[in-house]
PDB file with one MODEL, atoms N, CA, C and O in Angstrom:
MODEL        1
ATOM      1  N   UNK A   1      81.618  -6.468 -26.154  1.00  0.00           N
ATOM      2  CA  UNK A   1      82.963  -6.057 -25.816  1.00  0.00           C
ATOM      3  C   UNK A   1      83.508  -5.083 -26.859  1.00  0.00           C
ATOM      4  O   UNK A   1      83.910  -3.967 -26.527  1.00  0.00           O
ATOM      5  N   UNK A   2      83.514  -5.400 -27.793  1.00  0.00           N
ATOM      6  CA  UNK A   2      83.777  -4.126 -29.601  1.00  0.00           C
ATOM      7  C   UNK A   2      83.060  -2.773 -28.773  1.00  0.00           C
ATOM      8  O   UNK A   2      83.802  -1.828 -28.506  1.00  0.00           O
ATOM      9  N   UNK A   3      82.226  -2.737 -28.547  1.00  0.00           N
ATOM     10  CA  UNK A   3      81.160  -1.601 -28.111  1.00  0.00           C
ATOM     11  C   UNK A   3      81.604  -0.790 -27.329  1.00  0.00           C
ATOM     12  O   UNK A   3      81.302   0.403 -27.348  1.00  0.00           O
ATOM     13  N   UNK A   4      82.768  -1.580 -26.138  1.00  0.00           N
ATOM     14  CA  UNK A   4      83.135  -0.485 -25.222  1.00  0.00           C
ATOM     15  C   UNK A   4      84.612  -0.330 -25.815  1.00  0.00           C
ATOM     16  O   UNK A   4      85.026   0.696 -25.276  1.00  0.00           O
ATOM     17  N   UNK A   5      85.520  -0.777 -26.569  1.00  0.00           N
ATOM     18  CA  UNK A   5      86.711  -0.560 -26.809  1.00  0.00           C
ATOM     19  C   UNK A   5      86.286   0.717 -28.205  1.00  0.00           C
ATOM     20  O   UNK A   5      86.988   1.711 -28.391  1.00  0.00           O
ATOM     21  N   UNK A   6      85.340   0.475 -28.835  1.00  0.00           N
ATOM     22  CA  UNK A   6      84.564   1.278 -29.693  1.00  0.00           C
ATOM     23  C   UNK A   6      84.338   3.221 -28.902  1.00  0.00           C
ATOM     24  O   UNK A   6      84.597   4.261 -29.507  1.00  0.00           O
ATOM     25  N   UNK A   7      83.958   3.134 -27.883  1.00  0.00           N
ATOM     26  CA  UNK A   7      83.678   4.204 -27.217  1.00  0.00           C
ATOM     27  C   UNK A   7      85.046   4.490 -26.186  1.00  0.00           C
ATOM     28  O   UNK A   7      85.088   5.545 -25.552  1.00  0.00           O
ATOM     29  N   UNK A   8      86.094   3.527 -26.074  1.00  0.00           N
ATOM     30  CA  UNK A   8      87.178   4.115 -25.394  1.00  0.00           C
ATOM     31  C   UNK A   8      88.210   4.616 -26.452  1.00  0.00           C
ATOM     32  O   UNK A   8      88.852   5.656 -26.308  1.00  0.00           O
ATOM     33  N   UNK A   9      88.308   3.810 -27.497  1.00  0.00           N
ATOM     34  CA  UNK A   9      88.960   4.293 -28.508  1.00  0.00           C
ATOM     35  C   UNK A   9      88.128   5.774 -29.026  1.00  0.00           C
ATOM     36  O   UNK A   9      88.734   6.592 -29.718  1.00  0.00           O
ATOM     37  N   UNK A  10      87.135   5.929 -28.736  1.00  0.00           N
ATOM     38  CA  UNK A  10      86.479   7.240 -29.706  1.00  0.00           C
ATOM     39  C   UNK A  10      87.268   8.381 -28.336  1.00  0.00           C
ATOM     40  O   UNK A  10      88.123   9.237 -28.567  1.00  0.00           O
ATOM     41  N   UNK A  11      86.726   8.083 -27.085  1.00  0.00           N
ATOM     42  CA  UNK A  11      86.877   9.065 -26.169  1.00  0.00           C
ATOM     43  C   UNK A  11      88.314   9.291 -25.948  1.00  0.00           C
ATOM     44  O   UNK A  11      88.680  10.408 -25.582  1.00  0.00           O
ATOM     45  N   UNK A  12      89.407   8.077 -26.184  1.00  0.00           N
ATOM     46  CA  UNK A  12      90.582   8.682 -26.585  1.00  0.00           C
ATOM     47  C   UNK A  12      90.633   9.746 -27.446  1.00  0.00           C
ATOM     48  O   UNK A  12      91.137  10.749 -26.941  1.00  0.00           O
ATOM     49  N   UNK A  13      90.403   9.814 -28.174  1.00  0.00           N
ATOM     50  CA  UNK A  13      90.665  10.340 -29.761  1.00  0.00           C
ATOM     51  C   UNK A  13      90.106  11.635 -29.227  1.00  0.00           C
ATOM     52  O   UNK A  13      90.796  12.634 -29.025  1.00  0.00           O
ATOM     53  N   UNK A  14      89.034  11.564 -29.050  1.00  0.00           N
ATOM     54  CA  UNK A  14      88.519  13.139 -28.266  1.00  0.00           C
ATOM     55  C   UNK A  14      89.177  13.779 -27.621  1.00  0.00           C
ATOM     56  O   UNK A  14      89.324  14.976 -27.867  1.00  0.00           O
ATOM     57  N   UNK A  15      89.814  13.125 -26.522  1.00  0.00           N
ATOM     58  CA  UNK A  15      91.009  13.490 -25.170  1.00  0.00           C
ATOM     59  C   UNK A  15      92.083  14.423 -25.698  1.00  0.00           C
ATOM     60  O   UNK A  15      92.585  15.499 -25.372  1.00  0.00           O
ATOM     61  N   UNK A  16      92.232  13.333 -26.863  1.00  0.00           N
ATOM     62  CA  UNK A  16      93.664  13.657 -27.696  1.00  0.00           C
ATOM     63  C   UNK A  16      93.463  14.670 -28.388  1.00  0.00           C
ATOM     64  O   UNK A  16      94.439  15.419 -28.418  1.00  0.00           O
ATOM     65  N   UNK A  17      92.553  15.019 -28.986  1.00  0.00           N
ATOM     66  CA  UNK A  17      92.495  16.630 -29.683  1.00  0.00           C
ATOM     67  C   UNK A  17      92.044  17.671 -29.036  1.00  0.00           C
ATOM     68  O   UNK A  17      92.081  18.800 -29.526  1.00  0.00           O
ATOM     69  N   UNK A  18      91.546  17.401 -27.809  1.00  0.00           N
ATOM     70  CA  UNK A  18      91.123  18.396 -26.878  1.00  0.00           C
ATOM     71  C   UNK A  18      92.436  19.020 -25.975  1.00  0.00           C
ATOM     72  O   UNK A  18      92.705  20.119 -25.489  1.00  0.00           O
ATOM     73  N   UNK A  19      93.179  17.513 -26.041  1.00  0.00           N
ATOM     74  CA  UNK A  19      94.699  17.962 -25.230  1.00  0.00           C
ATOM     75  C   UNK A  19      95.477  18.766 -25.962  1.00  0.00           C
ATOM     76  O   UNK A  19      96.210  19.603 -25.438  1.00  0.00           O
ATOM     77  N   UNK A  20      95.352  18.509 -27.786  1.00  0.00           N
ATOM     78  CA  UNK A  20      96.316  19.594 -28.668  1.00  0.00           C
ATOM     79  C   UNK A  20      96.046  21.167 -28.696  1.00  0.00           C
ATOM     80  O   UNK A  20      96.958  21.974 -28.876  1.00  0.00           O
ATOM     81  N   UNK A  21      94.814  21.503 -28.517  1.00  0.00           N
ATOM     82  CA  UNK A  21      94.862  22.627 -28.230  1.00  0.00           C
ATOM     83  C   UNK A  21      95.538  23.660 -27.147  1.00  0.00           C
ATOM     84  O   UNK A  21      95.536  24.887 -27.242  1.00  0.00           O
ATOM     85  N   UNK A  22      95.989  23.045 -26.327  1.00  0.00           N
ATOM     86  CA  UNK A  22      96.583  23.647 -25.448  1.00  0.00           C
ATOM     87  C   UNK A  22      98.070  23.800 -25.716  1.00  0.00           C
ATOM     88  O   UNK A  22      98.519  23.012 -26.550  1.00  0.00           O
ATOM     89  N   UNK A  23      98.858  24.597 -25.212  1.00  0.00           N
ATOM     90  CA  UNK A  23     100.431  24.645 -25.414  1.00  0.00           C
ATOM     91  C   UNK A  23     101.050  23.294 -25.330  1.00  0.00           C
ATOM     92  O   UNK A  23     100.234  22.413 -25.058  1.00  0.00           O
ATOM     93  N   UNK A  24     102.213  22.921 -25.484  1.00  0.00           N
ATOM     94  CA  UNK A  24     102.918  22.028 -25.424  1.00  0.00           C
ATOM     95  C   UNK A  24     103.429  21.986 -23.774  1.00  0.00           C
ATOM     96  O   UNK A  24     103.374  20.919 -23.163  1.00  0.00           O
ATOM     97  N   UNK A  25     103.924  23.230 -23.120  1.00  0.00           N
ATOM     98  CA  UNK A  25     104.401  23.164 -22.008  1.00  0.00           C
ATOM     99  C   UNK A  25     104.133  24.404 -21.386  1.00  0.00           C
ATOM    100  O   UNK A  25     105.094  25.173 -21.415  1.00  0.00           O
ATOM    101  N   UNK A  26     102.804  24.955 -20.662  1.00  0.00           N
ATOM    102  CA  UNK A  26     102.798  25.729 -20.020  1.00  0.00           C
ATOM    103  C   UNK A  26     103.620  26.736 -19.360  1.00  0.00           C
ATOM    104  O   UNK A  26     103.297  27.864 -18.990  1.00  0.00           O
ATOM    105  N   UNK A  27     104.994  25.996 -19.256  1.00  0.00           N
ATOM    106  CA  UNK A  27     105.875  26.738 -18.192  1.00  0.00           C
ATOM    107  C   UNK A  27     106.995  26.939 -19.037  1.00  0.00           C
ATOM    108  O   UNK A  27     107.523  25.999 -19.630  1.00  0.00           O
ATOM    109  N   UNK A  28     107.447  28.281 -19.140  1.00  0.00           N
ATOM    110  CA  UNK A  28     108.489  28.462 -20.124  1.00  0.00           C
ATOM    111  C   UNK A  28     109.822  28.916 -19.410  1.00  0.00           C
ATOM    112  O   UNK A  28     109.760  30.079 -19.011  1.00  0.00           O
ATOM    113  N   UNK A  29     110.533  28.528 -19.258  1.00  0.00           N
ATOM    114  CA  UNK A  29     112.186  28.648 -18.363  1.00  0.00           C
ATOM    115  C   UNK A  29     112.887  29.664 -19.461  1.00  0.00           C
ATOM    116  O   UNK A  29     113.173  29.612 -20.657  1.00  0.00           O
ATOM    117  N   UNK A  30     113.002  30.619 -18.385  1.00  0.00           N
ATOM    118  CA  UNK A  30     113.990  31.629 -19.225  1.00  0.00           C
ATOM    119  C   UNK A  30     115.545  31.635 -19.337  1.00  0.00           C
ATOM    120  O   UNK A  30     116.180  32.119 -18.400  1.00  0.00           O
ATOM    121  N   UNK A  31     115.927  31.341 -19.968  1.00  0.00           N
ATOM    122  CA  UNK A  31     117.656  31.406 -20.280  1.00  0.00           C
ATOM    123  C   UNK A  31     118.089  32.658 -20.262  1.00  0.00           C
ATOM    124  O   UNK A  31     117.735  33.488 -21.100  1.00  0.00           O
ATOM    125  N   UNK A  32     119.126  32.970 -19.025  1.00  0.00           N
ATOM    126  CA  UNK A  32     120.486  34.310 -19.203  1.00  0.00           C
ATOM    127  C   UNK A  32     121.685  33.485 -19.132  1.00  0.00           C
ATOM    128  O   UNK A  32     121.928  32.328 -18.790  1.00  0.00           O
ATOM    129  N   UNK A  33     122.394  34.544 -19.603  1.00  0.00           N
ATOM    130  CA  UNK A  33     123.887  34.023 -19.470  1.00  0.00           C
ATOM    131  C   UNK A  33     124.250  33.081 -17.966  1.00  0.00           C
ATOM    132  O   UNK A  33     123.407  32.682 -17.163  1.00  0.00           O
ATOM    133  N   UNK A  34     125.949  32.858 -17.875  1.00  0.00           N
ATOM    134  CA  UNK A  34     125.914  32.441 -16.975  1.00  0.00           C
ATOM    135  C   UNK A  34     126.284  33.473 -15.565  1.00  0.00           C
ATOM    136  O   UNK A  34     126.001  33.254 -14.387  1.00  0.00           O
ATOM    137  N   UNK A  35     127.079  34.758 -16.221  1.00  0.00           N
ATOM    138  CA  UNK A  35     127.050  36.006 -15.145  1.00  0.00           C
ATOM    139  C   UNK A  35     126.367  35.938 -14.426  1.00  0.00           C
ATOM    140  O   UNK A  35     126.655  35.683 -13.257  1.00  0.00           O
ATOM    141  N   UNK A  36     124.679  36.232 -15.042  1.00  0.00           N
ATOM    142  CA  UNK A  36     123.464  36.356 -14.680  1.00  0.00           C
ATOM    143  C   UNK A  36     122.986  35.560 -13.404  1.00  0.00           C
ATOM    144  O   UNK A  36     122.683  35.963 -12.281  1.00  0.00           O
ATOM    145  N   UNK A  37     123.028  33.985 -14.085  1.00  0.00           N
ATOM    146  CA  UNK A  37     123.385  33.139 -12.917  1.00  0.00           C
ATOM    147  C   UNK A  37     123.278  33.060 -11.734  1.00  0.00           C
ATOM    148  O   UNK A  37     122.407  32.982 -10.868  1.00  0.00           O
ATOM    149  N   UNK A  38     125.169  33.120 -11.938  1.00  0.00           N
ATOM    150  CA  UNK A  38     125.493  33.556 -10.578  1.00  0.00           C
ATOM    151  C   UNK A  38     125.252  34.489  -9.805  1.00  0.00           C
ATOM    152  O   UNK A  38     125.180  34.333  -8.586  1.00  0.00           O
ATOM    153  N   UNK A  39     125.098  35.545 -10.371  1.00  0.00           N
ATOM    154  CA  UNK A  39     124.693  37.143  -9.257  1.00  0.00           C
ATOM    155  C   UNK A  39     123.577  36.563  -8.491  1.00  0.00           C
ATOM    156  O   UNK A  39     123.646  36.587  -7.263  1.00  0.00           O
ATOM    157  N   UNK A  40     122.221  35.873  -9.275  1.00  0.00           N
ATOM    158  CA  UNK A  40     121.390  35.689  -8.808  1.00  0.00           C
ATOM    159  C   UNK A  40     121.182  34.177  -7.935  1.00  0.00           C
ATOM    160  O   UNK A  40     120.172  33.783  -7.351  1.00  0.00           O
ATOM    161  N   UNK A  41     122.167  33.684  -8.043  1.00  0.00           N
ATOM    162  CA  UNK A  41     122.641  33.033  -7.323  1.00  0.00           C
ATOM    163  C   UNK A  41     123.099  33.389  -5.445  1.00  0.00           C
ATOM    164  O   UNK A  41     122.744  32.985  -4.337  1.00  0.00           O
ATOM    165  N   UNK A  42     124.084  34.385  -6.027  1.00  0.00           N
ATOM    166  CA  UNK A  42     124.390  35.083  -4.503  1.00  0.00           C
ATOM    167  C   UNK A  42     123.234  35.614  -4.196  1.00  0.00           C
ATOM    168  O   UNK A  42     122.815  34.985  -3.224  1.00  0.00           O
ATOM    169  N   UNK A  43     122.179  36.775  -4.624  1.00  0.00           N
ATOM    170  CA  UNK A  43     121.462  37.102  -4.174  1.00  0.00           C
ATOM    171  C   UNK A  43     120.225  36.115  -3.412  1.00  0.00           C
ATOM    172  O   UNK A  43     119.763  36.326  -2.291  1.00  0.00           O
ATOM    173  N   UNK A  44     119.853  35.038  -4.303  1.00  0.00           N
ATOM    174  CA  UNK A  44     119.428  34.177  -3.354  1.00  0.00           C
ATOM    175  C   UNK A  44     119.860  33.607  -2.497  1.00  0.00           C
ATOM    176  O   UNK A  44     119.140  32.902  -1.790  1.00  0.00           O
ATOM    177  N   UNK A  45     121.113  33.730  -2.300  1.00  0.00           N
ATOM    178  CA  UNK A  45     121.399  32.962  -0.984  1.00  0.00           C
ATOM    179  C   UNK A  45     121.360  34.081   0.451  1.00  0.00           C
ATOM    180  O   UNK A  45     121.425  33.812   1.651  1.00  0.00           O
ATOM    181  N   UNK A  46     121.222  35.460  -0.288  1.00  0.00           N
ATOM    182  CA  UNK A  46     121.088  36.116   0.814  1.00  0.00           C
ATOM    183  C   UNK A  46     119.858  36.660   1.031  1.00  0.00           C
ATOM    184  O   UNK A  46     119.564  37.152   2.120  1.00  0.00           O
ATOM    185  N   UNK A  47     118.963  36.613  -0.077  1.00  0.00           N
ATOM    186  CA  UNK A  47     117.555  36.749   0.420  1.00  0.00           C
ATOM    187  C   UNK A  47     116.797  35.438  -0.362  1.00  0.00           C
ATOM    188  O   UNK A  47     116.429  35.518  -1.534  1.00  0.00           O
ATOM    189  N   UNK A  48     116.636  34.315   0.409  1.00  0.00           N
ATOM    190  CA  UNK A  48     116.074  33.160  -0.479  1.00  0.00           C
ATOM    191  C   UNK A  48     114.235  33.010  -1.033  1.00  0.00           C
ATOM    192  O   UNK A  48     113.234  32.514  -0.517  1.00  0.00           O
ATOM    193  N   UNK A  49     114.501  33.681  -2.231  1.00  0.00           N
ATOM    194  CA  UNK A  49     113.376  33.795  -2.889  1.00  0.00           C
ATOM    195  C   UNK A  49     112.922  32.332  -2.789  1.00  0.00           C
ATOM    196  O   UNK A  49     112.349  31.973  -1.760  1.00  0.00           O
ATOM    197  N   UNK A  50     113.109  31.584  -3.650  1.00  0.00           N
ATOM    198  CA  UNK A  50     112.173  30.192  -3.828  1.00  0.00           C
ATOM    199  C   UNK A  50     111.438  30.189  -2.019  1.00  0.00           C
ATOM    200  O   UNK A  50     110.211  30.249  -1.936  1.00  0.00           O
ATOM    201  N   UNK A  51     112.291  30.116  -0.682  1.00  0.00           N
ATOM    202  CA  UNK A  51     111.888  29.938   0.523  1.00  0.00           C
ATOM    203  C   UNK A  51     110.320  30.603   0.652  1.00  0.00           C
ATOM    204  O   UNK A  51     109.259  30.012   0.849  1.00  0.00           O
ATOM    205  N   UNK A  52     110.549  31.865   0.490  1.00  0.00           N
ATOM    206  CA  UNK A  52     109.889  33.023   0.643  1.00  0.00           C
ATOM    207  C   UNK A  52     108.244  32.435  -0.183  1.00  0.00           C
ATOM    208  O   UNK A  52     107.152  32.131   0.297  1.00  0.00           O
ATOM    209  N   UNK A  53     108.748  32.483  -1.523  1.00  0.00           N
ATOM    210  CA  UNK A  53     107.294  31.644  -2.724  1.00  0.00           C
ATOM    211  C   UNK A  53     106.556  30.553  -1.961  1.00  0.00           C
ATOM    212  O   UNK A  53     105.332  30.465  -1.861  1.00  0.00           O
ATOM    213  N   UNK A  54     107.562  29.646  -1.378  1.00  0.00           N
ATOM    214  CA  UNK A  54     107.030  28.542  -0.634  1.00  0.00           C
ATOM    215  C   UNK A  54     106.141  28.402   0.338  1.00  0.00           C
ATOM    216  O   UNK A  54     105.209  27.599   0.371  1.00  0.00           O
ATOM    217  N   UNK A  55     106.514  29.396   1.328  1.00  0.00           N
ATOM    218  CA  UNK A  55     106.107  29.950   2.553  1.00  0.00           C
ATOM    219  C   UNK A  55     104.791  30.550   2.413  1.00  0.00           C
ATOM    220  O   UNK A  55     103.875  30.024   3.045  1.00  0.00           O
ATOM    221  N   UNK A  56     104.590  31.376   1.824  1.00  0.00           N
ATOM    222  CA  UNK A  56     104.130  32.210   1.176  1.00  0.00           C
ATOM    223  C   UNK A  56     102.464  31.751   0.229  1.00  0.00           C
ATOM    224  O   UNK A  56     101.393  32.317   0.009  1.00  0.00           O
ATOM    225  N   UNK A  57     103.057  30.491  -0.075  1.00  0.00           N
ATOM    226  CA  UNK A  57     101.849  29.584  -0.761  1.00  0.00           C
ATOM    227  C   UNK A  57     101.138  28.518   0.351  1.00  0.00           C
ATOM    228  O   UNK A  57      99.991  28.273   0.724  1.00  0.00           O
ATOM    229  N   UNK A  58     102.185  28.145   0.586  1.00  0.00           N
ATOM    230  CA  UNK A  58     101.532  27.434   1.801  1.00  0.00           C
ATOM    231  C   UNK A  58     101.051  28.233   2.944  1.00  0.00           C
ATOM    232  O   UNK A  58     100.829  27.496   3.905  1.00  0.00           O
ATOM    233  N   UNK A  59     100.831  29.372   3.165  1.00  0.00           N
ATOM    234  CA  UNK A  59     100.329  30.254   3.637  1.00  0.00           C
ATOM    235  C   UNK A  59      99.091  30.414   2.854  1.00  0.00           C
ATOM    236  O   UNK A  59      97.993  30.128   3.331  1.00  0.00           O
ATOM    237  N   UNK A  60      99.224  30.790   1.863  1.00  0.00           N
ATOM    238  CA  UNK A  60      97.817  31.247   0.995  1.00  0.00           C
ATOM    239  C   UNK A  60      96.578  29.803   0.878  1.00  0.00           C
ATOM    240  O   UNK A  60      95.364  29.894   1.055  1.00  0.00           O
ATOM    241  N   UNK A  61      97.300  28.653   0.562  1.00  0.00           N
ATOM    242  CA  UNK A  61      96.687  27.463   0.785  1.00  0.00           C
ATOM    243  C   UNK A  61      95.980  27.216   2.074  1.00  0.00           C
ATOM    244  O   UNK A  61      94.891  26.649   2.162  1.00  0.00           O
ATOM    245  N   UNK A  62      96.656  27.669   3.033  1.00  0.00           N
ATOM    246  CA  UNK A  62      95.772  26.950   4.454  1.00  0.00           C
ATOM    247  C   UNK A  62      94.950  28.589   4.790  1.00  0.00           C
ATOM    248  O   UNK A  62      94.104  28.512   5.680  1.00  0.00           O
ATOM    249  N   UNK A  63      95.161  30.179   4.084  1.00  0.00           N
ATOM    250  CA  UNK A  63      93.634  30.728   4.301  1.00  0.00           C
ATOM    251  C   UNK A  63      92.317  30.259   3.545  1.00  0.00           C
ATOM    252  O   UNK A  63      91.127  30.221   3.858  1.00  0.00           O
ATOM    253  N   UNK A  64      93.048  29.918   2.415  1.00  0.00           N
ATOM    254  CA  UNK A  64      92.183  29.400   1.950  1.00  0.00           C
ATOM    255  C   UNK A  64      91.444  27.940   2.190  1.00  0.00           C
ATOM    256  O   UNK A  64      90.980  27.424   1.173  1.00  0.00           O
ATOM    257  N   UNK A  65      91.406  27.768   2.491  1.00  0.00           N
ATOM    258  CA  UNK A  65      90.758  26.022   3.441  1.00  0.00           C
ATOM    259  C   UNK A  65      90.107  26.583   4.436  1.00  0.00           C
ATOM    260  O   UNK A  65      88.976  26.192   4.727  1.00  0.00           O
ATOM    261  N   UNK A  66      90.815  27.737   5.211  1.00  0.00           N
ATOM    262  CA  UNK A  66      89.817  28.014   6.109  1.00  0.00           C
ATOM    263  C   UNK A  66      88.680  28.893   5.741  1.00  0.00           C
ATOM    264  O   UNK A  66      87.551  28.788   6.221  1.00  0.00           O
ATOM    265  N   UNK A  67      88.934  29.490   5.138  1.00  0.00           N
ATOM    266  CA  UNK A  67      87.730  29.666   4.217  1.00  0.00           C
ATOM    267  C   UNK A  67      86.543  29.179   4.078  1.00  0.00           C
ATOM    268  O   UNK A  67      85.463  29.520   4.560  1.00  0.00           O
ATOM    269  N   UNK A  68      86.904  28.175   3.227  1.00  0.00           N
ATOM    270  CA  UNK A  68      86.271  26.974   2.432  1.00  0.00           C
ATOM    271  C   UNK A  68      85.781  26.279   3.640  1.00  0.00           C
ATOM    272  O   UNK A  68      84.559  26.130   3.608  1.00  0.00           O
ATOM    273  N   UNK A  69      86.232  25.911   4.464  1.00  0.00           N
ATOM    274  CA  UNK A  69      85.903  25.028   5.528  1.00  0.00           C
ATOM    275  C   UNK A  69      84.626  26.597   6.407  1.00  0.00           C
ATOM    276  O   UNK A  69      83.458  26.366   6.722  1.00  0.00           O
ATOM    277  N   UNK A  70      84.999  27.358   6.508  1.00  0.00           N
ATOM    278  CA  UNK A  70      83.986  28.475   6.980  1.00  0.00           C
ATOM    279  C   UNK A  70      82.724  28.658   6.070  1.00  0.00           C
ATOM    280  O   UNK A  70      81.560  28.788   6.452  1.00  0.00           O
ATOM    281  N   UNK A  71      83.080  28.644   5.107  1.00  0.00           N
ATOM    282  CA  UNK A  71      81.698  29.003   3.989  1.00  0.00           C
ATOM    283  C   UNK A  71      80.793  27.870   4.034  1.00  0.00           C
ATOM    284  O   UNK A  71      79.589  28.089   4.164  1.00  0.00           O
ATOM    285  N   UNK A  72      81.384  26.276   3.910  1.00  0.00           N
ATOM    286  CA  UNK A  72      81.180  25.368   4.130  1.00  0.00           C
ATOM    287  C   UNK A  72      80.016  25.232   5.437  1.00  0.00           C
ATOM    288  O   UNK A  72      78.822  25.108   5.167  1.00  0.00           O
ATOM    289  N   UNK A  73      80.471  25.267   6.764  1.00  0.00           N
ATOM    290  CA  UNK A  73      80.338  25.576   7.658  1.00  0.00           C
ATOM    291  C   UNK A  73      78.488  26.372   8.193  1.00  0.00           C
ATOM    292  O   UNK A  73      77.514  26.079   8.888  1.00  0.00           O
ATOM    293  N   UNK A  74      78.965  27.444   7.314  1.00  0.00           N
ATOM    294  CA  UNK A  74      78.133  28.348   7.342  1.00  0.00           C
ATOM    295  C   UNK A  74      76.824  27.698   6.210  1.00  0.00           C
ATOM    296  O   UNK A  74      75.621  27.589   6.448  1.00  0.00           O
ATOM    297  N   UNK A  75      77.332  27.459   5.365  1.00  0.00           N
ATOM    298  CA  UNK A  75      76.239  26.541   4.410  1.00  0.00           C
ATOM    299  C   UNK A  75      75.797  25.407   4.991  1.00  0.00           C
ATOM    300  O   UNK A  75      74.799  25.181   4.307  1.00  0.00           O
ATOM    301  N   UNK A  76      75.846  24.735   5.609  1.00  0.00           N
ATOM    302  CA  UNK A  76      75.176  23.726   6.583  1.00  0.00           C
ATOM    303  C   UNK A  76      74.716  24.484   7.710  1.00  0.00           C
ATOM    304  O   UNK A  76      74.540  23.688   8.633  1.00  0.00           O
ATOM    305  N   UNK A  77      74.422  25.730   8.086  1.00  0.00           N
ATOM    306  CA  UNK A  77      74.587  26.149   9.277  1.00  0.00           C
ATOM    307  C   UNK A  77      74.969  25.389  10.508  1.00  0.00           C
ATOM    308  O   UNK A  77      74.125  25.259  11.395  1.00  0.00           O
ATOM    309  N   UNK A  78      75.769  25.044  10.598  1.00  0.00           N
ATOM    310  CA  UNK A  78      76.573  24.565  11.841  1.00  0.00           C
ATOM    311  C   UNK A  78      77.345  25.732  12.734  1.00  0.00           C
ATOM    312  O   UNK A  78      77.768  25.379  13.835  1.00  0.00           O
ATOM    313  N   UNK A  79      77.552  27.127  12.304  1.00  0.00           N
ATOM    314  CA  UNK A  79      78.065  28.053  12.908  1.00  0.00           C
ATOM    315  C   UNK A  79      77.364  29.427  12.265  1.00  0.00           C
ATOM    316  O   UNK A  79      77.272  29.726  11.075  1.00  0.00           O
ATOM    317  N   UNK A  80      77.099  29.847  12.933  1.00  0.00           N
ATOM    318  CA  UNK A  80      76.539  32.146  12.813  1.00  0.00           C
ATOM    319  C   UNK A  80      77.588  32.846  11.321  1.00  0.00           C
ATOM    320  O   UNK A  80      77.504  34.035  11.012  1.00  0.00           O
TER     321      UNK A  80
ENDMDL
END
């Protein structure tokens, strides 16, 4: 039992310095005033960006599956 808490404690420890190399937070949020804000505020409400990103990905997600599901497909030959 020592033996495997021995090798989970090591492979922690590994995890853990393999995880420090990387940034703290990938995603960095940009701060403007609050003017800023709002303009872009109105403007999204009249052309709604986030909608658009959304749409847009989930679009790119299901060519891609079909894809994948085609290449797939084709690698088993089950289809020309």
């Amino acid at each position: 039992m020592d033996f495997f808490q021995w090798i989970g404690s090591n492979l922690k420890d590994l995890l853990d310095s393999f995880l420090k190399l990387f940034p703290s937070s990938p995603i960095l949020y940009l701060t403007t005033n609050s003017e800023i804000k709002t303009i872009l505020g109105y403007v999204n409400w009249f052309c709604p960006i986030y909608l658009w990103i959304s749409i847009l990905e989930n679009w790119l997600v299901c060519i891609l599956v079909w894809y994948a599901v085609q290449i797939a497909l084709r690698w088993v030959k089950a289809i020309e």
